[in-house]
N, C-alpha and C positions, 0 to 999 in steps of 0.2 A: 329534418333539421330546420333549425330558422335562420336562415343567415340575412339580417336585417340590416347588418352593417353595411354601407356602402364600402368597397373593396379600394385599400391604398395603402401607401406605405405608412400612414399613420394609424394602422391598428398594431396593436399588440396582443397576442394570445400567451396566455399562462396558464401552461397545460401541466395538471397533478396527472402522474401517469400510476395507474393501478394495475394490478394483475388481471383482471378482466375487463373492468370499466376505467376509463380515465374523464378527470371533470375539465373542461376549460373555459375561462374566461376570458371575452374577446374583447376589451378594451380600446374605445379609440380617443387617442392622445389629442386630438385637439376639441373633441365635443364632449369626451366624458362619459357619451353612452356606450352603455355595457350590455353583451346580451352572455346567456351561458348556453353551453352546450354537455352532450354527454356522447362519449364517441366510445364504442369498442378497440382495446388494447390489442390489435390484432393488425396486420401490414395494410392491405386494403381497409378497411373500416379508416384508419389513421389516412392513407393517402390519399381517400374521398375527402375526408373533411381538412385535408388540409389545403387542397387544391380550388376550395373554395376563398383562400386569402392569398392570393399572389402579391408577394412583395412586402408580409407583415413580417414584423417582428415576432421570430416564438420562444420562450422563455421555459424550458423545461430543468430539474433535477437532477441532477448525476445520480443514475441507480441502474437496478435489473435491465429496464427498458432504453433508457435513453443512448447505449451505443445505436441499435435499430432505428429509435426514432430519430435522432440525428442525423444518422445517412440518409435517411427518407428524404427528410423537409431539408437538406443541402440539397441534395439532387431535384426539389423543386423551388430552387432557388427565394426560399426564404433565409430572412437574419435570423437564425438561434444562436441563442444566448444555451449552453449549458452550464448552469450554474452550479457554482463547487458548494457544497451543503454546510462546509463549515461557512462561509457565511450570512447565514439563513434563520440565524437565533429567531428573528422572529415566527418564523413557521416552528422549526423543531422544537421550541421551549416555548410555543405557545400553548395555554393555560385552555382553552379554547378551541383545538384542533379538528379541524373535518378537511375533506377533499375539494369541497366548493371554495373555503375558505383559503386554502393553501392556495387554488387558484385563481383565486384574485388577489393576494399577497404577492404572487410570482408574476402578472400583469402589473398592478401598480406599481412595483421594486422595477420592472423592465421598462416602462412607461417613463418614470420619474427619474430614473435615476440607476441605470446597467451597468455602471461602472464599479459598482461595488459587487456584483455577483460573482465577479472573477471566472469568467469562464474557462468553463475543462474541455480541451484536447483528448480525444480519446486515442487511445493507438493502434498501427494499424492492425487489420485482421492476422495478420501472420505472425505479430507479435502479442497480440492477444492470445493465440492460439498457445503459442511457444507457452507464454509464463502462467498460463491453466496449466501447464501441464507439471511445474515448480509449485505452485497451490494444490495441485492432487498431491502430489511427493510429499508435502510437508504437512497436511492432513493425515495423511497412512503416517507419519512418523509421528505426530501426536495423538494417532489412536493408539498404537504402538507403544507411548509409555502412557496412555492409561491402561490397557491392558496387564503390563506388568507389574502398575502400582495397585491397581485390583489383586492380582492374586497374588503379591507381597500381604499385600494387606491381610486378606484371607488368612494365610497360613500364620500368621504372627497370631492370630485369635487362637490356634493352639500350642505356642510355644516356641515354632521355627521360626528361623530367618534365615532365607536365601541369602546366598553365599553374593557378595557383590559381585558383580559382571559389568559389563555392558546394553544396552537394550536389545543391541543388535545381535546378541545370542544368546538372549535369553532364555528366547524357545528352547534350545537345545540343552543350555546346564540345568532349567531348575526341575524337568519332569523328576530328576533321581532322586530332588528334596523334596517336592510336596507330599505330605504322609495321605497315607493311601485313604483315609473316612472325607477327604478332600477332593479328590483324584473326578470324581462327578463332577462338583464344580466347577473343577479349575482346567481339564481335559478339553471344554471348550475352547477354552481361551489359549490355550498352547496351538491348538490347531487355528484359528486365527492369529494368533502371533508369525506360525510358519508360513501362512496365506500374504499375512503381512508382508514377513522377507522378501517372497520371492519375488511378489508386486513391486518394493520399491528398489531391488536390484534392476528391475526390467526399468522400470523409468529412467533409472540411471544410465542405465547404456543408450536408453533416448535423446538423455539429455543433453550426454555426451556428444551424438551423435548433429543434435540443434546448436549445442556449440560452436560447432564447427562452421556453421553457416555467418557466425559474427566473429570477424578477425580482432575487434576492439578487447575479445574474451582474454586475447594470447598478453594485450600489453598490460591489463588490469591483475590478472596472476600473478606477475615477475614481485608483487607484493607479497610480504611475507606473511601466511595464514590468509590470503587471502585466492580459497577454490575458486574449481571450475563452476559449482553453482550459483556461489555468492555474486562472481564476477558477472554470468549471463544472469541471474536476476538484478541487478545494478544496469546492466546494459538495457534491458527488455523496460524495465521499470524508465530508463531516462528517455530511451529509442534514440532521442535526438541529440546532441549533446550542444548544437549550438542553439539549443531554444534559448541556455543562461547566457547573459549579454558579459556576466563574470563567473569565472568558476565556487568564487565562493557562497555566490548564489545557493547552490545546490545542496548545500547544511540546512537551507530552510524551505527546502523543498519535502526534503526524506524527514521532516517535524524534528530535529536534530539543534534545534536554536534555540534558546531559554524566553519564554514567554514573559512580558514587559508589561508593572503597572505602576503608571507613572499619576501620581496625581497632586497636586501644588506644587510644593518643594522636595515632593518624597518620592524617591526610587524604588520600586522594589521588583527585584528578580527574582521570579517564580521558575517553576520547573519547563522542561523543555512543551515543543508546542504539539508535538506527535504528529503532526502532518503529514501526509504524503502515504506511501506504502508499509505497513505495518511488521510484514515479515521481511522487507528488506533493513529496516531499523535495526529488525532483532538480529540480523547476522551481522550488523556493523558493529552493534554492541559487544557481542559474541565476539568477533575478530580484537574488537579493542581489549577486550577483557584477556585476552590468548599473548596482543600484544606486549601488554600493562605486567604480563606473568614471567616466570621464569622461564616458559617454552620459548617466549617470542625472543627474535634474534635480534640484538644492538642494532638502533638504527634510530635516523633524527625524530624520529614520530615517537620513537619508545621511549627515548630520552626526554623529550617534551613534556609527555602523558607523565614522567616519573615525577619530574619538577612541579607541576601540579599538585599531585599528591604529597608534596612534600609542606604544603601550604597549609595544613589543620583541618579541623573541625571532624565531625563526626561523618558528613557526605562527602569530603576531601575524595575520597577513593571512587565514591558515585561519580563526580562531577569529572572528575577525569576521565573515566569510561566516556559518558557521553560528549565530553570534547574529542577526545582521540577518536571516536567514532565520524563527528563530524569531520574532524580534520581529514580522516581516510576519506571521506566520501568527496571530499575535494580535492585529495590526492587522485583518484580514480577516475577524476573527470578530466584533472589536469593530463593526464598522461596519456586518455582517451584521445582528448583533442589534439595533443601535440604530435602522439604517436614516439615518444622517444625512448630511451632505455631507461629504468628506474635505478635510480642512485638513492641507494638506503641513506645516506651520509649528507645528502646534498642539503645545503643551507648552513650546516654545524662549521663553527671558524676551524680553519684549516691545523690547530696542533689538537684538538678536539678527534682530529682525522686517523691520528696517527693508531 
């Protein structure tokens, strides 16, 4: 390696982390010179050559890598920056892209100007661990309805249609309907659908079981349609609840906020910004959409959601999903932090109550 930089707290490293090689460039902020290097993506490889900038600034990606390399270079007391990728248009929509490239886009943006990279918080190992194991679950449950939308499909190319059911027991009603010049085909896919069940039964009693380790699970529940996994993926996903300095914060955390393009005198509101964790979105939507129906039970949040919808247009009924989504995920943090009992009612004027 050439490490020609004289060593201080005015370098900056901007390190593109690859699956086997990662590129970096070592930048120092007050002379300008630049040297690169090429380091192996592997614990040692990475801890030699970081050990050679005591006190730099390192600028890495949120991805595969960078939970590992983040504890590394914390624990040898460098500044990293892990930079959150939605802000990074110029690397990801560059027209131009390579890995040298990137890494001196992620020096200069750290050099110049770190305040817009928005640095990510990763969280801790045990809760990392925890909500892999909600990502396996919900993986087996969308292989699970392609499966069955496969050999729905199948079977309709001669004539049939299985009988509606459920996903969750599918395996077991549709062997009687698929007609038998099928039965090759589709025989696989029943026995993987029951391989399916059993797997995500078993997770579930895990989950159940990781539940139990986070009491915030018990006071986010007392909400109506709102489970036990919804609530530990909500918990795992925030870990911390007073990282937001206000509750409402946390709508634009979960990408739950309507994206803003403001330019002269013209406003205009675009669709929400998708931020944050993707399948905790989709059960908030889910939950809103349960509440927004006739299942969900009277209460200030469904009353709210209905008012909304009662306002027009043709996404009238969209727009209020993803408000009553937000609004819960603020309701959830609210009662997280407070710890109190949930009052479906609470807010609505008191003959409202009756």
């Amino acid at each position: 390696m050439n490490h020609a930089i004289t060593i201080s707290s005015a370098i900056t490293i901007g390190l593109d982390l690859g699956n086997r090689t990662s590129h970096a460039a070592i930048l120092n902020r007050e002379t300008g010179e630049l040297v690169r290097e090429e380091v192996a993506t592997t614990p040692v490889a990475m801890a030699d050559f970081l050990a050679h900038y005591p006190g730099a600034r390192l600028v890495i990606e949120v991805g595969a890598h960078s939970r590992w390399v983040l504890e590394l270079a914390q624990g040898m007391d460098l500044d990293v920056i892990n930079a959150n990728p939605r802000q990074l248009a110029l690397i990801t929509r560059s027209q131009k892209k390579n890995d040298k490239k990137d890494a001196l886009l992620l020096a200069q943006i750290g050099a110049g100007a770190p305040q817009i990279l928005g640095h990510v918080q990763h969280r801790s190992p045990r809760a990392h661990a925890d909500l892999a194991v909600i990502k396996t679950r919900a993986k087996l449950v969308r292989t699970r309805s392609e499966y069955v939308t496969t050999i729905r499909g199948l079977v309709k190319t001669v004539g049939v249609q299985i009988d509606a059911c459920d996903a969750t027991y599918f395996f077991r009603k549709a062997p009687a309907q698929i007609p038998a010049e099928l039965s090759v085909a589709c025989d696989p896919l029943i026995d993987m659908l029951t391989l399916l069940h059993e797997q995500i039964l078993e997770l579930d009693k895990t989950l159940e079981k990781i539940a139990k380790r986070y009491p915030a699970v018990d006071y986010l529940t007392q909400i109506d349609r709102v489970g036990t996994l919804t609530a530990l993926l909500y918990v795992l996903t925030i870990e911390d609840p007073k990282r937001f300095s206000k509750n409402r914060t946390v709508g634009s955390y979960v990408g739950l906020t309507p994206r803003m393009q403001d330019s002269g005198d013209r406003t205009t509101q675009l669709g929400i910004t998708k931020a944050g964790d993707k399948e905790l979105r989709r059960y908030l939507c889910l939950i809103a959409h349960q509440i927004l129906s006739s299942v969900g039970k009277d209460c200030a949040l469904k009353r709210w959601g209905l008012e909304l919808c009662k306002r027009g247009g043709k996404n009238a009924k969209k727009r209020a999903v993803c408000a009553v989504a937000r609004k819960l995920s603020v309701l959830m943090l609210a009662l997280w932090r407070s710890g109190e009992t949930y009052d479906p009612m609470r807010g609505l004027p008191e003959e409202k109550n009756a």
